[in-house]
N, C-alpha and C positions, 0 to 999 in steps of 0.2 A: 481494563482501563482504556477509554478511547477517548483523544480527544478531540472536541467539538472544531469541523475545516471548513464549515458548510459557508465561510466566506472566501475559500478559493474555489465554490460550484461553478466556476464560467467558465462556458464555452473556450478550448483553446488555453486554459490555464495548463501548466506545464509540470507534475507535480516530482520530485525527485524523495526518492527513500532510502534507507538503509535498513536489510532484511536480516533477521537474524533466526534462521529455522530451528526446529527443535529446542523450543525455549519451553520454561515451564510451564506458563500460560500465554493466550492469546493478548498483545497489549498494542495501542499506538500514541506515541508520548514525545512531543519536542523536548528535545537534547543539545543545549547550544545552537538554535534558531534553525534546527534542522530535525526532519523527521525519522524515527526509528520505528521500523514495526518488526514485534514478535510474535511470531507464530510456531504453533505445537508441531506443525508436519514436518514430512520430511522433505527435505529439496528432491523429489525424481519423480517423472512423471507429469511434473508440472502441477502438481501437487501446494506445495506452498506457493509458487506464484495466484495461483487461484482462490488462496487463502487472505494472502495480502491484498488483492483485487477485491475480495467480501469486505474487507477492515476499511481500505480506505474509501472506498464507494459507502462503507457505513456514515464514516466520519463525515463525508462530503456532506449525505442528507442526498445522494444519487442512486439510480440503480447501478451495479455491476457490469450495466451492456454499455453505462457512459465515459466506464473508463476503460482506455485503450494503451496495452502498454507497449511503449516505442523505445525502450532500447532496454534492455538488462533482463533477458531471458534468461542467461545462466547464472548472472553475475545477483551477489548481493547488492549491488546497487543498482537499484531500477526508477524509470524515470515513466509516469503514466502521463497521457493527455487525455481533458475531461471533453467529452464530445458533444 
């Protein structure tokens, strides 16, 4: 389940998540006006960050190389900007 973001696609939008790795399946679903994505991988190697990067670049309706993610490398909480 993903859902449709493709009206924060601009340039410069700021987009903030909550990662939850090794979940059962892949999903991306607001939860109290805020975004949750799950994904199957495992946090190392950078592995799920790159997963959640495929999901919300789905969502957007962008590719992969327009979002950039600016803070929450290690942390479940990460915040991308759409470029």
């Amino acid at each position: 389940m993903i859902a449709d973001l493709s009206h924060m696609a601009v340039a410069g939008t700021l987009i903030a998540v909550r990662v939850t790795p090794k979940a059962s399946r892949n999903a991306l679903v607001t939860q109290d006006g805020k975004l949750r994505v799950y994904v199957t991988t495992v946090p190392e190697g950078g592995k799920a960050n790159a997963e959640v990067q495929k999901l919300v670049a789905k969502a957007l309706g962008v590719s992969k190389s327009r979002l950039e993610l600016v803070r929450g490398t290690t942390s479940r909480d990460k915040v991308f900007r759409v470029t």
